[in-house]
N, C-alpha and C positions, 0 to 999 in steps of 0.2 A: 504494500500500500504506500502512497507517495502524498505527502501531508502537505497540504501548501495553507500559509496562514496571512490571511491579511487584516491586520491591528489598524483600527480607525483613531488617529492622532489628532485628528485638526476639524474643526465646521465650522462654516458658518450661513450665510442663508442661504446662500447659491450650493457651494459644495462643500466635498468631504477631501481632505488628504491623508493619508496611513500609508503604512507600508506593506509589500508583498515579500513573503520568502517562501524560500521551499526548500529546506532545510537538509534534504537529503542530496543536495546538489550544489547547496553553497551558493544560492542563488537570492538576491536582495534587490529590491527596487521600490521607488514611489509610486502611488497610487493617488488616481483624482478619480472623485465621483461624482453625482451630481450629490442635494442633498437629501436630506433623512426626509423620507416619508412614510415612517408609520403610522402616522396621524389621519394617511390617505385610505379610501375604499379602492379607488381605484388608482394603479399606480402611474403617474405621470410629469417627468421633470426629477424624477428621485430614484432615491439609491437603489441596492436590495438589503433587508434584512438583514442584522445579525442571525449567524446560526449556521447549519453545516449545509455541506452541500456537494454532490458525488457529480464528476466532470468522467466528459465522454470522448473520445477520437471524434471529429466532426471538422465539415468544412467550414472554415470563418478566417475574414482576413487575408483571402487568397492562399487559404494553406490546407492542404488536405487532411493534416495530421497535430490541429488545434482543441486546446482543451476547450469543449462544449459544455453548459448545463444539462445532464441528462433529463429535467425537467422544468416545465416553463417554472416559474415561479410567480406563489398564489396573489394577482391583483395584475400583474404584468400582459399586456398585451404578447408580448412576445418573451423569448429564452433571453436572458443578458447575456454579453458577451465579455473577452478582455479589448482592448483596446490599441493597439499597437503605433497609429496612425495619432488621433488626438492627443492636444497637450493642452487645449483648453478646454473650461468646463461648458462655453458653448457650444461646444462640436461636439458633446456628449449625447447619445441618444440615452434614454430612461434604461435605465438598471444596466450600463456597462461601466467597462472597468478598465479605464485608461493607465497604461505602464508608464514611465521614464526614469531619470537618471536623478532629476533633484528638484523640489520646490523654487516654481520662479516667483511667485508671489500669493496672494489668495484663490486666486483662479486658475494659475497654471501648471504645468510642468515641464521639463525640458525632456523632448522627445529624444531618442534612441534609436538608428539604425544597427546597433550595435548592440544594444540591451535585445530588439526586437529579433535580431537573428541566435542571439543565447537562448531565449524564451523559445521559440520554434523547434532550436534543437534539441532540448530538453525533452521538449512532449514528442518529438520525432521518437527519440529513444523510448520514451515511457511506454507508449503504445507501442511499442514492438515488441517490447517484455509484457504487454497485454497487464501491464498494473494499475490498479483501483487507483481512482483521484480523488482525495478528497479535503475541498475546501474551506476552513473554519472564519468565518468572520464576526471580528469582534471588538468594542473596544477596548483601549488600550487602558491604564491605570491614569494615567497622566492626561486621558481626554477631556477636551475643553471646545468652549465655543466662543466665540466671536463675533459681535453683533455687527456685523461689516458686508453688503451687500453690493455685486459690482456698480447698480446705478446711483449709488451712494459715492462708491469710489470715484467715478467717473466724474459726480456731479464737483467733486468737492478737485479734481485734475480739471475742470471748467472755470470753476471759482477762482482757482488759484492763478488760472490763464487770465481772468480779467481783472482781476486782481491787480497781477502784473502791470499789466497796461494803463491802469487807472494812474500807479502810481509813476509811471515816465512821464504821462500827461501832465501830472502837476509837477515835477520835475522840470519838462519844458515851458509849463506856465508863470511858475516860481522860482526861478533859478538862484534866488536865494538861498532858498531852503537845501541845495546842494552842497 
């Protein structure tokens, strides 16, 4: 059996960051999600659950031999996937599971063509020894949340744009004051 664990470290309203390993292979990376929606009946814009979860050979990603959800999961339109491709939490579809190399800020991650082809070949191996997968998600000791939203962040990257300019204006109208 081949134990992959991923510890949920970070949220806040948009998404989730934690880490992925899989321990029997010396394998570690960050994870972006979207965020927590237990609170939801029907799942949309959010993670999946905490709780276990048994992965399958399946195609995803353009690969033939990617860990799958053997089943959809309960609220989900469709199976979640991992992620190979996204580094932002816009480009996330509902309940996948974006890889990279490091936190770029509250939304992102730095993508990996290099993490992406270790990750591939892993499960290349795994299923060919035809071994159980199986996925624990959880959080961490140290989880925390963050009340910081990207149209907040954005709003407050605009402010500070006019901000700016307010204050050269009176600079060129005051040139005392310099």
């Amino acid at each position: 059996m081949i134990q992959m664990n991923l510890k949920r470290k970070y949220e806040n309203h948009s998404c989730t960051h934690g880490i992925l390993t899989i321990p029997a292979y010396h394998f570690r990376c960050v994870t972006l999600e979207l965020r927590d929606g237990d609170n939801l009946t029907y799942k949309h814009d959010c993670r999946i659950p905490d709780g276990s979860y048994i992965l399958v050979k399946g195609f995803a990603q353009f690969w033939p031999s990617f860990p799958v959800f053997k089943k959809k999961v309960t609220g989900f339109a469709k199976k979640p996937e991992f992620n190979l491709s996204a580094s932002k939490y816009m480009d996330l579809p509902t309940g996948h599971i974006a890889l990279g190399t490091a936190k770029l800020d509250h939304f992102s991650i730095q993508h990996s063509d290099e993490l992406a082809t270790a990750f591939k070949e892993i499960f290349q191996e795994v299923f060919v020894r035809k071994e159980i997968v199986v996925l624990s998600v959880y959080k961490s000791a140290s989880y925390r949340y963050e009340d910081v939203s990207y149209h907040q962040t954005m709003e407050m990257g605009y402010d500070f744009l006019l901000n700016d300019d307010e204050d050269e204006d009176e600079l060129e109208n005051n040139p005392s004051n310099g």
